[in-house]
C-alpha positions in Angstrom: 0.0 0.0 0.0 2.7 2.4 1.1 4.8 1.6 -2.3 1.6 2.8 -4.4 1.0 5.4 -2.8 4.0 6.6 -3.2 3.9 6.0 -6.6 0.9 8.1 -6.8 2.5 11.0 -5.1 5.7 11.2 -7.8 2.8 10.7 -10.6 0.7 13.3 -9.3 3.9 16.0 -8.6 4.8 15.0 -12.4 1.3 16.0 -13.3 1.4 19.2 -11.6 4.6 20.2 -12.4 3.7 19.6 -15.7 1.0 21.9 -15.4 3.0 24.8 -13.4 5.7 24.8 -16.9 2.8 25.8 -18.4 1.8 28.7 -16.5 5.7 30.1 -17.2 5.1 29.3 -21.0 2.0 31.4 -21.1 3.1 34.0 -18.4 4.3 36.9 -20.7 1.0 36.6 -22.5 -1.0 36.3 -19.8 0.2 38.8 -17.5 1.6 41.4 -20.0 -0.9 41.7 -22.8 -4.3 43.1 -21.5 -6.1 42.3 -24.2 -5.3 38.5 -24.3 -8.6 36.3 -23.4 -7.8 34.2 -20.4 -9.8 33.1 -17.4 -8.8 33.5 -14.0 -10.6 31.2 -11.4 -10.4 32.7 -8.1 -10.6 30.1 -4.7 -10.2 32.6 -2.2 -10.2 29.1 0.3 -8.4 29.6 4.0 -7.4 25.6 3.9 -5.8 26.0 7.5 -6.5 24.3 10.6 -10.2 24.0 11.1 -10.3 23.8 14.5 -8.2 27.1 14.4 -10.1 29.4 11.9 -13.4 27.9 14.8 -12.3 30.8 16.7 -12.1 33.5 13.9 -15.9 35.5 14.3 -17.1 35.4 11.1 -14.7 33.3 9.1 -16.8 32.6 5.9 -17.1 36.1 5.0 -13.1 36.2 4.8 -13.5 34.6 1.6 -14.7 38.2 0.3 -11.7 40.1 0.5 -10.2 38.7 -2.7 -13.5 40.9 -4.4 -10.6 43.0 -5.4 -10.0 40.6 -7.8 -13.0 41.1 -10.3 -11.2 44.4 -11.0 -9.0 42.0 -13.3 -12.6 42.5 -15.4 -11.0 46.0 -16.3 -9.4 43.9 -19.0 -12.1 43.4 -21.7 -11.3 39.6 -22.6 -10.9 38.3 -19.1 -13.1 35.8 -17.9 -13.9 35.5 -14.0 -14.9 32.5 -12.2 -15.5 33.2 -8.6 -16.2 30.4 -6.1 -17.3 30.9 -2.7 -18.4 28.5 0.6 -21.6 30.7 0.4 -23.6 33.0 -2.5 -22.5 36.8 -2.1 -25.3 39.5 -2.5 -25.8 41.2 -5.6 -25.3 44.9 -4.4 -21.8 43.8 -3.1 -21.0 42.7 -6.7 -22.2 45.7 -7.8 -20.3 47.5 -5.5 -17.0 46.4 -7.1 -17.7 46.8 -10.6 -19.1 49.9 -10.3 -15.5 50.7 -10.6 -14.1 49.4 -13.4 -12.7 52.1 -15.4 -13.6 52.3 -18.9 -15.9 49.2 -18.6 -19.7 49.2 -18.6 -21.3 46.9 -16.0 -23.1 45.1 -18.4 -19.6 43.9 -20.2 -17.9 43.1 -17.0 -21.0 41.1 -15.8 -21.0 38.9 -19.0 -17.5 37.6 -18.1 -18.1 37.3 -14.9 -19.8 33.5 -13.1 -20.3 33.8 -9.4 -20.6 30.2 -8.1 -21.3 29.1 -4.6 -21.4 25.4 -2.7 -24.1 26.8 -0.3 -22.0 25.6 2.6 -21.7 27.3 5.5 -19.5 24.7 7.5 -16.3 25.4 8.8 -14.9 22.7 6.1 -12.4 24.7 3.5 -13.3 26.1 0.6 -11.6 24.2 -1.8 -12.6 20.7 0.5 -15.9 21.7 -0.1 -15.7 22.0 -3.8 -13.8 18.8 -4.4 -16.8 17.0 -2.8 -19.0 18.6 -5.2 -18.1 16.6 -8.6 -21.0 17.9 -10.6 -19.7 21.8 -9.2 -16.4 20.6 -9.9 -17.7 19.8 -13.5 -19.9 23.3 -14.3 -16.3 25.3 -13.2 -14.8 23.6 -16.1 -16.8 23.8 -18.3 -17.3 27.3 -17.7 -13.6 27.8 -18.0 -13.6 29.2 -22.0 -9.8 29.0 -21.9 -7.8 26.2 -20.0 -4.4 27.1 -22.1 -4.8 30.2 -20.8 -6.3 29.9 -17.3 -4.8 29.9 -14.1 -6.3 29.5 -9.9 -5.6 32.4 -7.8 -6.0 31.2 -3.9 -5.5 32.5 -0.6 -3.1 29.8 0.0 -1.9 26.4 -1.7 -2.2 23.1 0.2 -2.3 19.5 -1.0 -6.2 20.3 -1.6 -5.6 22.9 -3.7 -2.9 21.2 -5.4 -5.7 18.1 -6.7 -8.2 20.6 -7.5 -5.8 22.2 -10.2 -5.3 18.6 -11.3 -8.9 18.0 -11.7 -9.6 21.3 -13.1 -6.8 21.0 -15.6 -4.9 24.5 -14.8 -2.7 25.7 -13.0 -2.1 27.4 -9.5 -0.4 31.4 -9.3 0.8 30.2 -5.6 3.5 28.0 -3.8 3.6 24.2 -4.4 2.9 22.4 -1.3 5.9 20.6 -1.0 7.5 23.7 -0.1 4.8 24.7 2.3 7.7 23.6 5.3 9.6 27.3 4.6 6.2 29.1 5.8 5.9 27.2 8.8 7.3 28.8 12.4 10.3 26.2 11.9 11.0 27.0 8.8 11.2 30.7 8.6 13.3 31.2 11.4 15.8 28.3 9.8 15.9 30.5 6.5 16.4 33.8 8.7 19.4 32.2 10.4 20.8 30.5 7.1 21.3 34.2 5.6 21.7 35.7 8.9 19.2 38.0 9.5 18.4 38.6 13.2 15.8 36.7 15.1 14.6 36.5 18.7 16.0 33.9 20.3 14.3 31.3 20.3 14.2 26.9 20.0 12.8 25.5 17.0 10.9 21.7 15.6 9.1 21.7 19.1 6.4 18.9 19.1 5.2 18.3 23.0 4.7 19.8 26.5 7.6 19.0 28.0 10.1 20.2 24.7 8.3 23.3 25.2 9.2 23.4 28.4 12.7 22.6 28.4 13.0 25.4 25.5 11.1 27.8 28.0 13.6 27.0 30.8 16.3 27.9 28.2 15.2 30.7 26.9 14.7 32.4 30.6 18.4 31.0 31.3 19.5 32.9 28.2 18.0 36.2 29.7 17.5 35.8 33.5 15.4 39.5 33.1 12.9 37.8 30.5 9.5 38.4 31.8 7.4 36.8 28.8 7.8 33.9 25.9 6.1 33.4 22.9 4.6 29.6 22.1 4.1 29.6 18.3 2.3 26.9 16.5 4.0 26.0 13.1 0.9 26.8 10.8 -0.5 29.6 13.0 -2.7 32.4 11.4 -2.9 35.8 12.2 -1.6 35.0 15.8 -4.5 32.9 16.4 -1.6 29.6 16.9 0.3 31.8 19.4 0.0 31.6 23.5 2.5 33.9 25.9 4.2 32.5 28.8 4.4 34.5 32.0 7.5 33.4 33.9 6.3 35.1 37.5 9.5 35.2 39.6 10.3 31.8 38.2 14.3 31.5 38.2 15.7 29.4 35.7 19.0 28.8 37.6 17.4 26.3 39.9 18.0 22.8 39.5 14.5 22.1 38.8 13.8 24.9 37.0 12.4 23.1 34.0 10.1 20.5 36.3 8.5 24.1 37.8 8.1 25.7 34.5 6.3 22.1 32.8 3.8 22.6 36.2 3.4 26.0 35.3 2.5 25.5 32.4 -1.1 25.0 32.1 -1.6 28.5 34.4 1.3 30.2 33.0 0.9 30.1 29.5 -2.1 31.5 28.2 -3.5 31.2 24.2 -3.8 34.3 22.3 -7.1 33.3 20.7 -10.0 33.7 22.5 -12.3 30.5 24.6 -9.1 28.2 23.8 -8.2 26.4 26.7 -4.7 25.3 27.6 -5.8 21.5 27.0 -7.3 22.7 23.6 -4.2 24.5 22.8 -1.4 21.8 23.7 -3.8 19.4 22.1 -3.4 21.4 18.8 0.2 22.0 19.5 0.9 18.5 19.5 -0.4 18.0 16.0 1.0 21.4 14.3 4.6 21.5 16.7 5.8 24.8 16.5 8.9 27.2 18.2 9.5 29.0 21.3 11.2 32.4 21.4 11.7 35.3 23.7 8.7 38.4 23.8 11.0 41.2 22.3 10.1 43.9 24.7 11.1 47.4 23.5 9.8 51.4 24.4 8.9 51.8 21.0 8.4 48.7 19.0 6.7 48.1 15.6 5.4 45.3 13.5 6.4 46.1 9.9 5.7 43.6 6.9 7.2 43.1 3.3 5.2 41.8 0.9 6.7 40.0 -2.1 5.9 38.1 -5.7 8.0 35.4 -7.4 6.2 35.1 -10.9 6.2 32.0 -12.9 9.6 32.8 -14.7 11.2 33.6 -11.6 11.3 37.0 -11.5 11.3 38.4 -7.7 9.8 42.0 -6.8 9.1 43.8 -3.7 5.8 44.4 -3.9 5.0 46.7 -0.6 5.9 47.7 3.4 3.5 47.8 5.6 3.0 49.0 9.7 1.0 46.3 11.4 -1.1 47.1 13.8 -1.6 44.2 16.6 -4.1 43.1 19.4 -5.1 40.8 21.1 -2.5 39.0 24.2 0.4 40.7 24.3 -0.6 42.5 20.8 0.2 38.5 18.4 -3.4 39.3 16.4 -3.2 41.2 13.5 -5.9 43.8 13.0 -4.7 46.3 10.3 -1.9 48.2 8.6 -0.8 51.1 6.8 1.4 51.3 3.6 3.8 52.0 3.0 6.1 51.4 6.4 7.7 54.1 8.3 9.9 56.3 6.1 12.8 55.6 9.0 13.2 51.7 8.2 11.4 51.0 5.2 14.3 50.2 3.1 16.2 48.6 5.7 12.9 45.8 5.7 12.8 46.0 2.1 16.4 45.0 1.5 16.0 42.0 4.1 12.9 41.0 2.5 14.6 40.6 -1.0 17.5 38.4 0.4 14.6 36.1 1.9 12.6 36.6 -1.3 15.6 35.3 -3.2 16.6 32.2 -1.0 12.9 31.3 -1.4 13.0 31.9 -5.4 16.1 29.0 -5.0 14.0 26.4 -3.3 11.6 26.9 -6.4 8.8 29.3 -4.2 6.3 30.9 -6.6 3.4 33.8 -6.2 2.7 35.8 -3.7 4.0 36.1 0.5 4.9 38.6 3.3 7.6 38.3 5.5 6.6 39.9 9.1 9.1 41.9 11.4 9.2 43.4 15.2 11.3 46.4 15.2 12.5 48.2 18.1 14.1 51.5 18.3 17.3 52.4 20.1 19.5 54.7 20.5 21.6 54.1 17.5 18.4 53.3 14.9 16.2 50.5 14.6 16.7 47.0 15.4 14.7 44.7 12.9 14.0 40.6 14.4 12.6 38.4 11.5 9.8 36.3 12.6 8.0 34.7 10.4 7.4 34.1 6.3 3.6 33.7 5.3 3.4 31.8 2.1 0.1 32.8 0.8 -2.0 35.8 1.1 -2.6 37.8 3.9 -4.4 40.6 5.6 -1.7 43.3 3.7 -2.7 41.3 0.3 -5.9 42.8 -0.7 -5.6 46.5 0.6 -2.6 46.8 -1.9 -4.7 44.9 -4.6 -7.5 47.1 -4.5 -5.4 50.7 -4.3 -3.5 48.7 -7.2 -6.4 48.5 -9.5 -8.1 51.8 -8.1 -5.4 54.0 -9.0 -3.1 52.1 -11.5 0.2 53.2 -9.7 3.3 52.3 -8.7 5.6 51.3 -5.4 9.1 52.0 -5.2 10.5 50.0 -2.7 13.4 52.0 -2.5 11.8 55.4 -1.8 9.3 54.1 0.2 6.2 55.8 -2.0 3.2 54.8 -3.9 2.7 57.2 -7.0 -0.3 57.3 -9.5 0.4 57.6 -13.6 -0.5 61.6 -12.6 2.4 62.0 -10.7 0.5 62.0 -6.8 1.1 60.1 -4.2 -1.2 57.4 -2.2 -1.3 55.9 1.1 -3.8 53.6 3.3 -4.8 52.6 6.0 -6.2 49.2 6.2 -8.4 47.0 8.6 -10.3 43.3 8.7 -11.2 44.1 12.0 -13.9 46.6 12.4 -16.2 45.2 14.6 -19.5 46.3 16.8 -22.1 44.9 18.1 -24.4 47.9 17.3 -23.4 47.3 13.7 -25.0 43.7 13.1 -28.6 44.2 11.7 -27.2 46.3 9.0 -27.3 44.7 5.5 -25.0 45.9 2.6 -27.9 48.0 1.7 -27.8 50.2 4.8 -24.2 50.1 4.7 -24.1 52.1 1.2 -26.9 54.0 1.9 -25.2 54.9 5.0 -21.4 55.7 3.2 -22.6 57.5 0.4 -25.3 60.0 1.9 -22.3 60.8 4.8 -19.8 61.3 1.4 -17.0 58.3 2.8 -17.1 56.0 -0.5 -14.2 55.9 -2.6 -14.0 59.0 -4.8 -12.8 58.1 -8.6 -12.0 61.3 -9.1 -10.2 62.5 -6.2 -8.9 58.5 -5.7 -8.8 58.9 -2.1 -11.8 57.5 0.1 -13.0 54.5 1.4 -13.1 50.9 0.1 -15.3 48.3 2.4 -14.8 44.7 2.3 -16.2 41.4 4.3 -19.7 42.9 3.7 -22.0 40.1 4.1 -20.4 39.5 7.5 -21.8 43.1 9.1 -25.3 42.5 9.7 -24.9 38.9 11.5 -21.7 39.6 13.2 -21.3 43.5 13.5 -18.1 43.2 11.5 -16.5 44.4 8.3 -12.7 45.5 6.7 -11.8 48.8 5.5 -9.4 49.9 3.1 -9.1 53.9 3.5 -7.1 55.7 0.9 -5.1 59.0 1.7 -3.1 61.3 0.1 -0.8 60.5 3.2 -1.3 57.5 5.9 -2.4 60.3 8.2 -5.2 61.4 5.6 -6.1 57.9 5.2 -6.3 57.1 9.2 -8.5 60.4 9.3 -10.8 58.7 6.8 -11.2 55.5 9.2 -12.1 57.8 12.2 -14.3 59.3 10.1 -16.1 56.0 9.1 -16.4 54.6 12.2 -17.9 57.9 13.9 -20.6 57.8 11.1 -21.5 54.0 11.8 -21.6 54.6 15.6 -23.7 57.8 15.0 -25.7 56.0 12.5 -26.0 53.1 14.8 -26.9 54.7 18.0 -29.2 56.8 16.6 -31.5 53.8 16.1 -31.5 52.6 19.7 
């Protein structure tokens, strides 16, 4: 059994390798020539750990932020296929390609098939459509050119991987095989290989009592070290991470290590909400992960690269971003603004692009971000790597959409954005924007709302506000924000602006 499976395996990496050389072949034609007719189907599945995304409010809806995608309908021979767990609502299709440039809704709409499982479970995405043969079956044949189609996903996993196979085309994202470099393990490896600082820290931990001996180590490193961070491997958006309070626990006791293991299940609490320690180690024990000091710091900063390896293997800095965290000790991300700070964002840039590089060797292709804490001393800023995300993230689509909005440009080594007209753009972005006065509202309210208060994104000014995750506001109070600026401060005065109008709006009706 184990022979033909293996067999299988090198048959069905041929296969999809096969298809991948494919992509590259087509590549210049696809990506370069706007007029070309090509499909793009678009799985925007988060195929992560199930019992992890449990705890994320909302989670289904999260498959709306690549919308920013059916601005590829700009191009008048494009074909979109969108799949989703659940159908989306009609006005928040409309709300998109309302603002295609020189496209009439009508044309866009004729090349665009919206197609839903009408599943609601926390099952992936992508699971859910490979149970579906006869779904499987109506996206091919709605795909009008397979030599010249391509999946865009949020992420790639085996899963993905065997849909491309069954759909006959190719995947714009990393091959699974490789997935090892994204996890916790194998992004600090990598950072240490081309020796870029990290915190320290003990990777390939699998149990309790490794985590515990790498705890004891870590506080015997740094007898002044207050907190630790427990990182699961295939964490996302800090929802795999727990902090470890030492409490006057002195590692240079014999039996340090026996105290901190007791301590454990008091000491070390989980960064995602109504996960218990059990529930956590339980998780752990499946996933493994690292442990590495809290980097503690007056003023410290979560900045992020973002980068693209193409099919060819071209590698480009795509942006910077500031992170803004919450959460347990601030490990859950909850927005950003681009570009980074002007005072490190080449510094980040020029680390990102060694990484970027390494990973282009090992044969990594589409899109990732590689996230930073950055401290500032009195000499400048100190920059720790922590962690390469191979897949899309919460910095992807905010840059997408002010991408497609304004048509412009980021130079990585000046740290700006600029438009064909010569200005300059900034953002601020959140997925996070959450109220419980807000549920009730339905995407309806939520226009009527934005456009009689002036806050939607202005095509002629290009600044204003873009909204995202709409068909999660009226069960869960939430919703994402992309607020475009002139400058990040602009931008941040658009979001205070927003969410004063929502509250206003909202309390007005109770």
């Amino acid at each position: 059994m184990e022979t033909l499976y293996y067999k299988r395996s090198i048959e069905t990496d041929s296969a999809f390798m096969m298809l991948q050389e494919r992509f590259a072949k087509h590549f210049h034609e696809i990506f370069l020539n706007d007029l070309a007719e090509k499909t793009i189907v678009i799985i925007p599945s988060l195929t992560l750990d199930r019992d992890m995304l449990k705890t994320v409010k909302g989670v289904v809806h999260y498959e709306e932020r690549l919308l920013c995608l059916l601005m590829l309908l700009r191009m008048p021979r494009t074909q979109v296929i969108y799949v989703t767990s659940i159908p989306i609502d009609n006005s928040i299709i409309d709300y998109y390609i309302h603002l295609l440039p020189g496209i009439t809704g009508n044309h866009a709409r004729q090349r665009l098939s919206m197609v839903s499982c009408y599943d609601a479970s926390h099952k992936s995405l992508t699971e859910k459509i490979l149970e579906r043969p006869r779904l499987v079956r109506r996206i091919r044949e709605l795909i009008k050119f397979p030599e010249m189609a391509h999946l865009a996903c949020f992420n790639v996993t085996n899963l993905e991987k065997q849909l491309a196979l069954t759909l006959d085309i190719p995947i714009y994202g990393c091959d699974p095989r490789l997935s090892y470099l994204g996890t916790k393990t194998g992004s600090r490896r990598i950072f240490k290989k081309l020796g870029i600082p990290v915190p320290y820290g003990i990777e390939n931990l699998q149990n309790e009592d490794e985590i515990a001996a790498a705890l004891c180590l870590l506080k015997r490193n740094n007898p002044a070290l207050q907190k630790a961070v427990v990182k699961m491997n295939d964490g996302f958006s800090g929802e795999g991470n727990a902090i470890f309070y030492y409490k006057e626990i002195d590692a240079r006791t014999e039996n340090a290590e026996h105290i901190i293991r007791l301590k454990m299940p008091e000491n070390l609490k989980p960064v995602a909400l109504n996960v218990s320690y059990e529930d956590y180690i339980q998780k752990f024990k499946t996933l493994g992960g690292i442990a590495e000091e809290f980097v503690n710091g007056d003023y410290k900063k979560s900045p992020s690269v973002q980068c693209r390896i193409n099919p060819i293997g071209d590698v480009e800095i795509i942006s910077t971003h500031d992170q803004f965290l919450g959460g347990e000790s601030e490990q859950v991300f909850l927005g950003s603004s681009f570009p980074a700070s002007s005072e490190y964002h080449k510094d980040i840039a020029v680390m990102g692009k060694m990484i970027a590089a390494e990973l282009q060797a090992e044969g990594v292709l589409g899109r990732f971000s590689i996230d930073f804490i950055s401290v500032k001393e009195p000499g400048g800023w100190r920059h720790y790597a922590i962690e390469i995300n191979l897949r899309k993230g919460g910095t992807t689509h905010p840059f997408l959409m002010l991408q497609f909005l304004t048509r412009g440009e980021f130079n990585w080594r000046e740290g700006v954005y600029t438009m064909p007209n010569g200005q300059q753009r900034s953002y601020f972005a959140s997925d996070n924007v959450v109220n419980e006065k807000y549920k009730g509202l339905t995407p309806h309210d939520l226009m009527d709302i934005a456009t009689y208060n002036g806050i939607l994104y202005d095509a002629a000014r290009q600044t204003g506000v873009m909204f995202h995750m709409i068909g999660g506001l009226s069960q869960y109070g939430k919703l994402g924000m992309v607020c475009i600026g002139q400058t990040v401060d602009e931008a941040k005065e658009f979001y205070t602006k927003t969410i004063n109008v929502l509250d206003k709006e909202c309390n007005e009706l109770f």
